[in-house]
C-alpha distance (Angstrom), angle and dihedral (degrees) to the residues before:
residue distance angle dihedral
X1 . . .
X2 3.68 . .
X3 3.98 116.1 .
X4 3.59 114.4 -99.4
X5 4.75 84.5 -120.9
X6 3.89 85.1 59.2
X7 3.91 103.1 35.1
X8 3.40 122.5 102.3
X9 4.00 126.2 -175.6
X10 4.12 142.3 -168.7
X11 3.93 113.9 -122.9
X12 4.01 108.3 -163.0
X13 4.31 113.6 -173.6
X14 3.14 138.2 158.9
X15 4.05 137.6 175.0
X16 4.08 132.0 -148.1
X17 3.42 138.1 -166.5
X18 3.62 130.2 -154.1
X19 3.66 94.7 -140.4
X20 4.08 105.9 -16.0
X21 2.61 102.2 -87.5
X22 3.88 100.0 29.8
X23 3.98 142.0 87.4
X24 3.78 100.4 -17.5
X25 3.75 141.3 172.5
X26 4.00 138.2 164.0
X27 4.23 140.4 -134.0
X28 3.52 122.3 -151.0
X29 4.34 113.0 176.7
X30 4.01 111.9 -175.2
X31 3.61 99.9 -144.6
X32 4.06 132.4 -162.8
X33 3.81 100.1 -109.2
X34 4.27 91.4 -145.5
X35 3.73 99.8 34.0
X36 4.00 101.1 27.8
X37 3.78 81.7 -137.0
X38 4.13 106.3 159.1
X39 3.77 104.5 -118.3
X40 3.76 95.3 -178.6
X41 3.90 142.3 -15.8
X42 3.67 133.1 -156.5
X43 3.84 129.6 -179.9
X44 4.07 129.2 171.8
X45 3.87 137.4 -164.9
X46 4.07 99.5 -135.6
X47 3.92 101.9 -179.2
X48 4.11 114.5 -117.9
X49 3.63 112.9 -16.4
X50 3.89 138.5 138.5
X51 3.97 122.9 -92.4
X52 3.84 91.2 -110.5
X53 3.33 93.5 51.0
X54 3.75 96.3 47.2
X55 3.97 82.7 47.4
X56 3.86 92.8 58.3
X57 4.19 88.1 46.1
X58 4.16 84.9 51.2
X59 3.28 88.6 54.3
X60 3.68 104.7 38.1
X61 4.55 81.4 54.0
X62 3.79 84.6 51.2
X63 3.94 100.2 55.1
X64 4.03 81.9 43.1
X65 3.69 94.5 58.3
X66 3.88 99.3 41.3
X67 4.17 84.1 52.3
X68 3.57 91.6 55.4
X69 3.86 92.6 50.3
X70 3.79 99.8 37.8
X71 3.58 117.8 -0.1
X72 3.61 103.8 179.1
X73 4.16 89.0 43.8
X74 3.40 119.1 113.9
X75 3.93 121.9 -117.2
X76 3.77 134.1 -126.7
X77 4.09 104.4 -169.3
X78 3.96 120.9 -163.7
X79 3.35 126.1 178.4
X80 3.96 139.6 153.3
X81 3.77 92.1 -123.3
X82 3.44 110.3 102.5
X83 3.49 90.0 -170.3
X84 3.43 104.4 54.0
X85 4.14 89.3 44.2
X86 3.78 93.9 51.7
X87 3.70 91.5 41.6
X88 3.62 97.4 49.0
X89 3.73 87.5 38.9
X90 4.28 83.5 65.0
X91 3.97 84.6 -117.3
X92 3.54 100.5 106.3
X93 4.20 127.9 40.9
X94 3.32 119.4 -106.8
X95 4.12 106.1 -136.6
X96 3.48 101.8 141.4
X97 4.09 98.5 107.4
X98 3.88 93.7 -151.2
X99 3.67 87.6 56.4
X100 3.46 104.0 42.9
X101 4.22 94.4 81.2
X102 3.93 83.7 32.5
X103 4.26 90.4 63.0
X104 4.11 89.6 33.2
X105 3.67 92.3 52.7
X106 4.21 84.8 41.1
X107 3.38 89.3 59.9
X108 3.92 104.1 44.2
X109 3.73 91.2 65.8
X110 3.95 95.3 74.4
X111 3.88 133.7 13.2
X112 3.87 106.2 -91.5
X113 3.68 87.3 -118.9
X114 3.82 93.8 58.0
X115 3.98 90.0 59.3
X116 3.36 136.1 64.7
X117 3.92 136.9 174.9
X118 3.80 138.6 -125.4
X119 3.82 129.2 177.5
X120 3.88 106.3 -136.7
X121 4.29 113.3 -179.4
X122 3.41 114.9 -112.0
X123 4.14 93.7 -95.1
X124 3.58 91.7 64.3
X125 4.02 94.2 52.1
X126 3.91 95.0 62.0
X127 3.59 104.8 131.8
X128 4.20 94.3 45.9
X129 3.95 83.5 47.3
X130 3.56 94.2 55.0
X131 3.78 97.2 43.3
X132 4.06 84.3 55.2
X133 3.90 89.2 52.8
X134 3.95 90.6 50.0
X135 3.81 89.1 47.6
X136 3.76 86.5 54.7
X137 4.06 96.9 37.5
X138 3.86 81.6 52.9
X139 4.37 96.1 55.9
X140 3.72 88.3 43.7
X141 3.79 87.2 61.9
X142 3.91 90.4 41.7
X143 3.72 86.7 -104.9
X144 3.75 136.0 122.9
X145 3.75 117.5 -138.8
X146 3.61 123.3 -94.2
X147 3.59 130.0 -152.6
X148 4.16 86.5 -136.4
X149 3.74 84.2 59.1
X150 3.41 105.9 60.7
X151 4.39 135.5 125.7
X152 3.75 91.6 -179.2
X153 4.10 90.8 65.7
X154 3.66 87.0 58.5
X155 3.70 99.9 49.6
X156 4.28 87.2 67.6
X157 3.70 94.9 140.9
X158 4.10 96.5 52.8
X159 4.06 83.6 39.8
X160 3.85 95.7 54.4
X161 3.94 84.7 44.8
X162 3.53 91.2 56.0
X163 3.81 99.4 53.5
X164 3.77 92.4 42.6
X165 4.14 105.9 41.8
X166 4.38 112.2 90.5
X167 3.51 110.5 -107.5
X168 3.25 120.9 -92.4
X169 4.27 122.1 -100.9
X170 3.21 111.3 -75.8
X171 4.16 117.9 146.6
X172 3.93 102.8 -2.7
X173 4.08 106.3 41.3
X174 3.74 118.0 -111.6
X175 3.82 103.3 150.4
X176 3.99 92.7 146.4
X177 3.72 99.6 60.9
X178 3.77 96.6 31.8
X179 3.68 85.5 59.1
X180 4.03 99.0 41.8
X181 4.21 88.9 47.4
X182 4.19 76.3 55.1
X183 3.73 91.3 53.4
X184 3.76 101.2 41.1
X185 3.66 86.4 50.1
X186 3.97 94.7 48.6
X187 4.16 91.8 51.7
X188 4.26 87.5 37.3
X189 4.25 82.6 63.4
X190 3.65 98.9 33.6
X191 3.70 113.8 32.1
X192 3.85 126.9 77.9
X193 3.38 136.1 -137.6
X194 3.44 119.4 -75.1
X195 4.16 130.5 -167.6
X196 3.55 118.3 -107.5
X197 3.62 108.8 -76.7
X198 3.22 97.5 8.2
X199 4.34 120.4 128.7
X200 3.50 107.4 -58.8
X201 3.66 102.7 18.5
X202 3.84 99.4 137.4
X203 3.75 89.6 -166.2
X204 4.07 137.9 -23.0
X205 3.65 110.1 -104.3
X206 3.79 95.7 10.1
X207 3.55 104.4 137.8
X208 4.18 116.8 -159.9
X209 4.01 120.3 -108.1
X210 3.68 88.5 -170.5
X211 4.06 120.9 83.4
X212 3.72 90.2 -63.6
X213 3.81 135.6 -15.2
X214 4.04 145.3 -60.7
X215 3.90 114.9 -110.0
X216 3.48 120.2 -70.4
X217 4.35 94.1 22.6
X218 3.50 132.5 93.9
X219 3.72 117.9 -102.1
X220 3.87 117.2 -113.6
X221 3.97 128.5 177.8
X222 3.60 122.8 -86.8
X223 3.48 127.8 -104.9
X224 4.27 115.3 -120.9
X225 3.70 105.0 -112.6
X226 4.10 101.7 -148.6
X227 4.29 85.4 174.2
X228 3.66 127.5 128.8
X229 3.71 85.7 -117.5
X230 3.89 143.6 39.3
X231 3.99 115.2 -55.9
X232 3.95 112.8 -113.6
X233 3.39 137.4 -178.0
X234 3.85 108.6 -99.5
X235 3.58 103.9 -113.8
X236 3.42 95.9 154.7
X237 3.91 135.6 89.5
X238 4.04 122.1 -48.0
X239 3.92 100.8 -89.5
X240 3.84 92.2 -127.1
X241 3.96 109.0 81.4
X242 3.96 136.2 -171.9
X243 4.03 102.7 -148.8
X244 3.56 87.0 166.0
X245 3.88 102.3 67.2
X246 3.92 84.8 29.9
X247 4.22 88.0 60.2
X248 3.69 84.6 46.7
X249 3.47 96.6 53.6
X250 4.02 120.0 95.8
X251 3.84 111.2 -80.4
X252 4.08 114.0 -99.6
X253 4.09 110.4 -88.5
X254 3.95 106.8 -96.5
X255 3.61 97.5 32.6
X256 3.71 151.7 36.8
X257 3.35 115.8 -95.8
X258 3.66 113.9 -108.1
X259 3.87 140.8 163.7
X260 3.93 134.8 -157.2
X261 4.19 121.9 -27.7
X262 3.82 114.1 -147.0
X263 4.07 128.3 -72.6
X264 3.77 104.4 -66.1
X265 3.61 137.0 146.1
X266 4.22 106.6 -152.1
X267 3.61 133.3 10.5
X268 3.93 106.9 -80.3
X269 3.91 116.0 -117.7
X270 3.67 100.9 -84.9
X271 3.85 102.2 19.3
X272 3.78 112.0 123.4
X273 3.88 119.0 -114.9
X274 3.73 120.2 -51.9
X275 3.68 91.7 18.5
X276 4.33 107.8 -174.2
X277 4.33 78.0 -162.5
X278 3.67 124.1 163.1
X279 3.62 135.2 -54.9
X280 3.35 96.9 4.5
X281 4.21 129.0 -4.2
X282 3.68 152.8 136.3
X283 4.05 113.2 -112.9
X284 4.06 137.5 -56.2
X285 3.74 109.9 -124.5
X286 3.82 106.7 -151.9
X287 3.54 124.4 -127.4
X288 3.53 107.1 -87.2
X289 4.08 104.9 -95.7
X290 4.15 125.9 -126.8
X291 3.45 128.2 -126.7
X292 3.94 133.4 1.2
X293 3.92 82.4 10.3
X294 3.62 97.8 65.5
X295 3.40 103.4 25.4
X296 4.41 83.1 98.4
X297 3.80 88.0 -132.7
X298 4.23 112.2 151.2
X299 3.62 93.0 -118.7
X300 3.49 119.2 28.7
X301 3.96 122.1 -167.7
X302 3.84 110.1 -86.7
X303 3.14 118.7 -114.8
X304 3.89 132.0 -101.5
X305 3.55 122.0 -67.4
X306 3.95 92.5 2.3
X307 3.41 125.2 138.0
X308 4.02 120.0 -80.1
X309 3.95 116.7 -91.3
X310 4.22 100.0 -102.3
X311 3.14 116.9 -114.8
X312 4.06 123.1 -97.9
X313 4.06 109.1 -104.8
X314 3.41 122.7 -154.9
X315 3.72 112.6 -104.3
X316 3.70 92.1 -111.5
X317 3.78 85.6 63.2
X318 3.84 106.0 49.7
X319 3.50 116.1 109.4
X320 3.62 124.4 -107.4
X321 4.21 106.4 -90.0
X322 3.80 121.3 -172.0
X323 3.39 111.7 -91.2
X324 4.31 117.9 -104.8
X325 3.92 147.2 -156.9
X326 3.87 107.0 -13.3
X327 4.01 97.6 -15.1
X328 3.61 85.3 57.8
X329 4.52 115.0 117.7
X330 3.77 111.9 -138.6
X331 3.47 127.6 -91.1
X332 3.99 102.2 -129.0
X333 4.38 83.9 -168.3
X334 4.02 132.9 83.3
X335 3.79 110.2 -112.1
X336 3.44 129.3 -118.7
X337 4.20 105.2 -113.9
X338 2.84 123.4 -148.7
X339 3.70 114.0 -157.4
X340 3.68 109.5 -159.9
X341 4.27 125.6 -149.9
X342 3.36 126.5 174.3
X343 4.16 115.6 -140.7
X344 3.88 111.5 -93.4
X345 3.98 116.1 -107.1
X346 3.66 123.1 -61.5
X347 4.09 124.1 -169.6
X348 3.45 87.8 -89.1
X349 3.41 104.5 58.7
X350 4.09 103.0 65.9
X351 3.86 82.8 45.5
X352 3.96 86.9 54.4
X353 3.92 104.4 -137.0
X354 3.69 127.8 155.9
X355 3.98 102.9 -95.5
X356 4.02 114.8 -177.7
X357 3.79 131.5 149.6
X358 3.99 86.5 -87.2
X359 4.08 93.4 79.2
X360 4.05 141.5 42.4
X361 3.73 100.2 -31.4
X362 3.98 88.6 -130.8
X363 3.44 134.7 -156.5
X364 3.59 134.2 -109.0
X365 4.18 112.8 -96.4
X366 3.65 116.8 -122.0
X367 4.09 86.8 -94.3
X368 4.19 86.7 53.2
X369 3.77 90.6 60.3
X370 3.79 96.4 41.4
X371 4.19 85.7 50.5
X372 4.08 85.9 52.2
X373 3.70 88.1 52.9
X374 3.62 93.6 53.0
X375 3.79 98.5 37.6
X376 4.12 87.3 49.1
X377 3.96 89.9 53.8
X378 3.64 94.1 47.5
X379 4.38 88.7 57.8
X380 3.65 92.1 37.4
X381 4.07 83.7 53.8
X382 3.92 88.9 47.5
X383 3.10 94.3 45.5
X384 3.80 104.0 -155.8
X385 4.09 111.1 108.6
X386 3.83 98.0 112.1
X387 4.36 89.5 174.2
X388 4.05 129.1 11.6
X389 3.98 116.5 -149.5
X390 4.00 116.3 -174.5
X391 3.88 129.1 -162.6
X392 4.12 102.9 -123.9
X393 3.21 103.7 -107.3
X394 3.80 125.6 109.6
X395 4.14 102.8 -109.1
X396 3.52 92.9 50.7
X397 3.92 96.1 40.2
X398 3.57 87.6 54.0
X399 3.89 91.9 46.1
X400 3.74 87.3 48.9
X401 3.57 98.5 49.9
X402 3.56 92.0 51.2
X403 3.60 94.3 63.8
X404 3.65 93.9 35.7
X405 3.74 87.0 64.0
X406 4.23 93.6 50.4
X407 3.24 86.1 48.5
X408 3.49 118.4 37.3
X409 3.47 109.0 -123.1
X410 3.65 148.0 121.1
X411 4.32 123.6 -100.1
X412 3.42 109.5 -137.5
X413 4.34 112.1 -158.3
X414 3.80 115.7 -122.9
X415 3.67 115.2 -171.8
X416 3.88 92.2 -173.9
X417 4.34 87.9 66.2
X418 3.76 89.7 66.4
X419 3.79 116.1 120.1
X420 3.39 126.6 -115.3
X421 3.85 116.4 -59.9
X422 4.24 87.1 -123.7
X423 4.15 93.7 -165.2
X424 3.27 115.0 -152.6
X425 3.87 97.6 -5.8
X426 4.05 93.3 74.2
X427 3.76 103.6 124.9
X428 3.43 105.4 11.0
X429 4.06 128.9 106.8
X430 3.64 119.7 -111.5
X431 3.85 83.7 -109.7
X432 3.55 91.1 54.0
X433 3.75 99.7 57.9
X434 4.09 93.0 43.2
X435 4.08 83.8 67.2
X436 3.92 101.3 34.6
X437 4.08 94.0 37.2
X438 3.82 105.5 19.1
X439 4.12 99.7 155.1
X440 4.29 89.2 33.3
X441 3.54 86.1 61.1
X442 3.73 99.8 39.2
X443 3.74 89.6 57.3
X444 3.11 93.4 45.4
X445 3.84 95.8 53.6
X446 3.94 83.7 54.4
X447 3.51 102.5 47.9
X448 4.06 137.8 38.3
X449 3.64 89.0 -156.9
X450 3.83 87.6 58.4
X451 3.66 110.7 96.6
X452 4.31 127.0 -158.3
X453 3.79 124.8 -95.5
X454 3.97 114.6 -66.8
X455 3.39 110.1 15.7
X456 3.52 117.9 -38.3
X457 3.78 142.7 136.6
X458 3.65 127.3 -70.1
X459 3.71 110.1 -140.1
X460 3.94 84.9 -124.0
X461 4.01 86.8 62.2
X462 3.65 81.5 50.2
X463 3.79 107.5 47.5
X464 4.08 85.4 54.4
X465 4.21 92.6 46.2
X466 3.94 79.7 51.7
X467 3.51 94.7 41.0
X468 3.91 100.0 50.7
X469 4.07 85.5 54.3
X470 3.58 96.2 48.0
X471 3.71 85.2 59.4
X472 3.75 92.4 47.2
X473 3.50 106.1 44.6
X474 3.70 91.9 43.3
X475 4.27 86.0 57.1
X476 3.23 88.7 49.1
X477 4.19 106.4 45.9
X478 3.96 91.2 34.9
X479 3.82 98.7 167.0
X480 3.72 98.3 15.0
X481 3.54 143.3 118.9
X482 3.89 111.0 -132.4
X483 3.42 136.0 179.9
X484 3.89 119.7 -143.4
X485 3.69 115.7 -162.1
X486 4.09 108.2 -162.9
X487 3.65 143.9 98.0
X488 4.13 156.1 -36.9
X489 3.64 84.8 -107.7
X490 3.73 108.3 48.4
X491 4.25 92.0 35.5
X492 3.66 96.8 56.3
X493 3.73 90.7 47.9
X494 3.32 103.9 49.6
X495 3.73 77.1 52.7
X496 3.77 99.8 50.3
X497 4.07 88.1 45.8
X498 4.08 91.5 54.1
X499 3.97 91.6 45.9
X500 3.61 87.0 52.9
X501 3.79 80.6 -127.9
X502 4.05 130.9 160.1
X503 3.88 121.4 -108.4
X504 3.30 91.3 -102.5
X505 3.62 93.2 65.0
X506 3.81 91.3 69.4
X507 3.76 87.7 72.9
X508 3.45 91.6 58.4
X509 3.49 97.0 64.9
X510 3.66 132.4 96.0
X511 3.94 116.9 -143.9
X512 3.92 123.6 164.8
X513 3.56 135.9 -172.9
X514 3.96 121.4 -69.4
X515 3.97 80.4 2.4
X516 4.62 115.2 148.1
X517 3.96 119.3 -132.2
X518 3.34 120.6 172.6
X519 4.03 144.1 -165.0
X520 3.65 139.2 177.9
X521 3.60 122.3 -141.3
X522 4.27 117.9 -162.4
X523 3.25 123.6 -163.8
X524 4.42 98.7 -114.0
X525 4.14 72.9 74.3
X526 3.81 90.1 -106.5
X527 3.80 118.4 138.0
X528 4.44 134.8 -147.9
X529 3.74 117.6 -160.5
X530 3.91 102.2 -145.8
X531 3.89 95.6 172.8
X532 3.47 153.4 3.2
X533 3.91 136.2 -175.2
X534 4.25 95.9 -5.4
X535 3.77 104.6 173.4
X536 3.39 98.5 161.6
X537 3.67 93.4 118.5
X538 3.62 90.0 69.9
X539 3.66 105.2 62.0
C-alpha cells in the first residue's frame, strides 16, 4: 500500500432534492484514482434542503472519508456542480448564506493545496448519484442509509469506469476521443478474452489504456487524464524528437524540404499559395524543385554537404524506441498537457509582417486583448489549467496574464517559447522580403537549417530550443495540465515533433491568433494530439 504522504485519491459527490428545497440527501465514493477501486462510500438523509446545499454536505462527507483513510493524501474532487467546483476552485463568490459555513467547513478538512477541483457531467458521476438517491429512498421510508444497503457497491465495474474514463467535451471540443474512451470502455466490460490472433484481436500484446483492455490483452489500470481535453491512447509519435538528423536527412521526393514560415494569419498579397507569411498565415508551398527532387523516386540523393546516410543495424542492435499505435504498452501515469495558445493579435498581425523575438517586442492591438479576454473565460469555464507558462515576450505575457488573472494563478517565464529570432526580416511583409532578399528566402523555403537575412534563427536551431523545453517542462508538470502561452513557430512544432511528422508538415497547418492546440505527453515517451487550431471561443 501506498503511504498516506504519497497517496493521492478521487472524491465523486453529489446532492438531490426532491423539489429544492424538499426531501434531500447526498453520496460521496472515495475512489482509487489508477484502479477506480471504491475505497469508501458515505450517503445521508438531511431533511428538506436545496440541491446545492445537499451538494456542499456531499462534499463536505467526501473530504471526511478520504481523511480518515489517508490524511496526509492529496485530493482530486469531481463533481457535476459547477457551482460548487468553481466556488471551491476561488473562481466564483460564495453569497449564498447557507453555503458560506458549508464551503468554510469544506475547506478545513484538507490544506487548500492538497485539493483540487474538476467539473465532471452528470453521466460520469453515477455511482455518487445513486448513493444520494438511496440516501433519499432511505428517509422516505423513515430510514437512514446504510452502508449494508447499498446498489451502488454492486455496480463496481461501471463505478471504476466512471473515475477512470476522460471527461467528456465540454469548453474546448474533443468529441472524437471522448467518444472512443466510451467505446474502449464499453468492449473493456463486455468483451471476452480472445487468443492471439483470433477475431477481434486488435493487436498481440496491445494492452488497453481505457478502463480495461481490447480482446485478446490483459487488462491494466487506467491512467487519470487531468487534460483540457478527452484522454487517448497515445498513438502518435515518441514525444522526444531529433530535428537535427531529420533536417539532415534528404528532402521528401516532389518537393524541397521545408519547415515552418513566420507567425501570420493569411497569405500576404503576393505570396504564392499556402503562404506560412508573417504575423499570422497559413503555409508557403515551395516552388516545385528540378531534378533528383522531383523525379518521385523513394530515396532521392541527399543533398550537398548533408550528413552521411547511417548505416543499417542489425535488429538485435537497435535501440529500444517507445512503443506506438496498437503495438504500443500502456502508460499506467497521467500525462503532462500541454495546453497550447497562441498570443492574441498585435498591429502587426492584420498587416501580415514577420514578427519574432528578433524585433520590437509589440503589443497586443485593442482586438488582441479583447481575444485574451475571451480565450481566458473559455479555461476559467473549463476549468482544467492547473499551471500557466508564457514565452517572454510582450503578446504572449499579456495573453498570459490575462488568464492568470481569471483564473488565479501564477505565470511562470519560459525563454525556450520565444519565436523565432527572424533577422533581418522583422517587420517586413512576406512580399517585402521576396524583393529585398529573393535567394535568402528561397533557401530558406528549402531548407530548415537555412536561417533569414542578418543573423537570425534557422528553424532547425529552433525545433531543438523547443525541443530541450518540451523535455523539461514535461519533467517538471508530470501529471499536469499546463497552459503554454507562445507562438506560430514553437506551437506547430511541438506539434510536428509529437506526430512524428516531417518539416514540411508544419506548413500544412493552420494556426490563428488567440487559437488552443493541445498535446499530451506520457511518460513511455509516446505522444496524443488532442487539438489543433480551436477558435471557437472567438465567435
Amino acid at each position: 500500500m501506498t503511504s498516506s504522504s504519497s497517496r493521492e485519491v478521487i472524491v465523486e459527490a453529489d446532492g438531490g432534492s426532491r423539489g429544492n428545497p424538499g426531501p434531500a440527501g447526498y453520496g460521496a465514493v472515495v475512489l482509487d484514482p489508477v484502479t477506480g477501486e471504491t475505497l469508501a462510500e458515505a450517503a445521508e438523509y438531511i431533511g428538506v434542503a436545496t440541491n446545492n446545499v445537499a451538494e456542499y454536505k456531499g462534499l463536505v462527507a467526501g473530504l471526511k472519508a478520504a481523511r480518515s483513510l489517508f490524511p496526509d493524501a492529496t485530493v482530486h474532487v469531481r463533481m457535476d456542480s459547477k457551482l460548487v467546483v468553481e466556488q471551491m476552485s476561488g473562481r466564483w463568490k460564495i453569497k449564498h448564506p447557507d453555503m458560506k459555513p458549508l464551503a468554510a467547513e469544506a475547506g478545513r478538512v484538507f490544506p487548500a493545496g492538497r485539493v483540487r477541483y474538476e467539473w465532471i457531467p452528470r453521466e460520469r458521476n453515477k455511482h455518487a448519484d445513486r448513493l444520494a438517491n438511496e440516501a433519499m429512498d432511505a428517509g422516505k421510508r423513515g430510514r437512514q442509509w446504510e452502508p449494508s444497503d447499498s446498489t451502488a457497491a454492486l455496480d463496481t465495474a461501471a463505478a471504476r469506469n466512471a473515475a477512470t474514463l476522460p471527461p467528456a467535451p465540454s469548453g474546448p471540443p474533443g468529441d472524437a476521443t471522448a467518444g472512443a474512451a466510451r467505446a474502449r470502455a464499453a468492449l473493456a466490460t463486455g468483451a471476452g478474452t480472445a487468443g492471439a490472433g483470433t477475431s477481434g484481436d486488435l493487436g498481440q500484446g496491445r494492452t488497453g489504456t481505457g478502463s480495461g483492455a481490447w480482446p485478446g490483452t490483459v487488462a491494466h489500470p487506467t491512467a487519470r487524464d487531468d487534460g483540457l481535453f478527452a484522454a487517448e491512447e497515445a498513438l502518435a509519435a515518441p514525444a522526444s524528437g531529433d530535428f537535427e538528423a531529420e533536417a539532415g536527412a534528404t528532402a521528401p521526393t516532389g518537393r524541397a524540404a521545408r519547415t515552418h514560415a513566420p507567425e501570420a494569419d493569411t497569405a500576404p498579397a503576393g505570396a504564392p499559395a499556402e503562404t506560412t507569411g508573417p504575423e499570422g498565415a497559413g503555409s508557403v508551398a515551395a516552388p516545385e524543385p528540378t531534378g533528383s527532387e522531383a523525379t518521385g523516386s523513394a530515396a532521392a540523393p541527399a543533398p550537398t554537404g548533408s550528413a552521411p546516410a547511417p548505416v543499417a543495424q542489425p535488429a538485435s542492435a537497435a535501440p529500444a524506441a517507445p512503443g506506438q499505435g496498437w503495438s504500443a504498452g500502456p502508460d499506467m501515469s497521467a500525462p503532462a498537457t500541454f495546453v497550447l495558445l497562441r498570443h492574441g493579435e498585435t498591429a502587426l498581425t492584420p498587416e501580415k509582417r514577420f514578427s519574432g523575438s528578433g524585433g520590437t517586442d509589440p503589443e497586443l492591438s485593442a482586438a488582441g486583448l479583447r481575444q485574451a479576454e475571451a480565450v481566458a473565460e473559455a479555461l476559467a469555464a473549463r476549468g482544467t489549467i492547473q499551471e500557466i507558462v508564457s514565452s517572454p515576450l510582450t503578446r504572449c505575457r499579456q495573453t498570459a496574464a490575462a488568464v492568470a488573472g481569471r483564473l488565479g494563478l501564477d505565470v511562470r517565464v519560459e525563454q525556450g517559447l520565444r519565436e523565432t529570432d527572424f533577422g533581418a526580416w522583422e517587420g517586413l511583409t512576406f512580399g517585402e522580403v521576396r524583393e529585398r532578399h529573393p535567394e535568402d528566402l528561397d533557401a530558406w523555403l528549402a531548407s530548415p537549417k537555412a536561417a533569414p537575412t542578418g543573423g537570425g534563427e534557422s528553424f532547425a536551431t529552433v525545433a531543438r530550443r523547443v525541443a530541450a523545453t518540451r523535455d523539461r517542462l514535461t519533467a517538471a508538470y508530470a501529471g499536469r495540465t499546463v497552459l503554454l502561452v507562445t507562438h506560430v513557430t514553437p506551437i506547430k512544432t511541438l506539434i510536428r515533433l509529437a506526430l512524428g511528422a516531417p518539416p514540411e508538415s508544419l506548413f500544412r497547418m493552420e494556426l490563428a491568433a488567440a487559437s488552443i492546440s493541445a498535446v499530451a505527453y506520457y511518460a513511455d515517451g509516446n505522444a496524443s494530439v488532442r487539438l489543433l487550431n480551436d477558435t471557437s471561443h472567438l465567435r
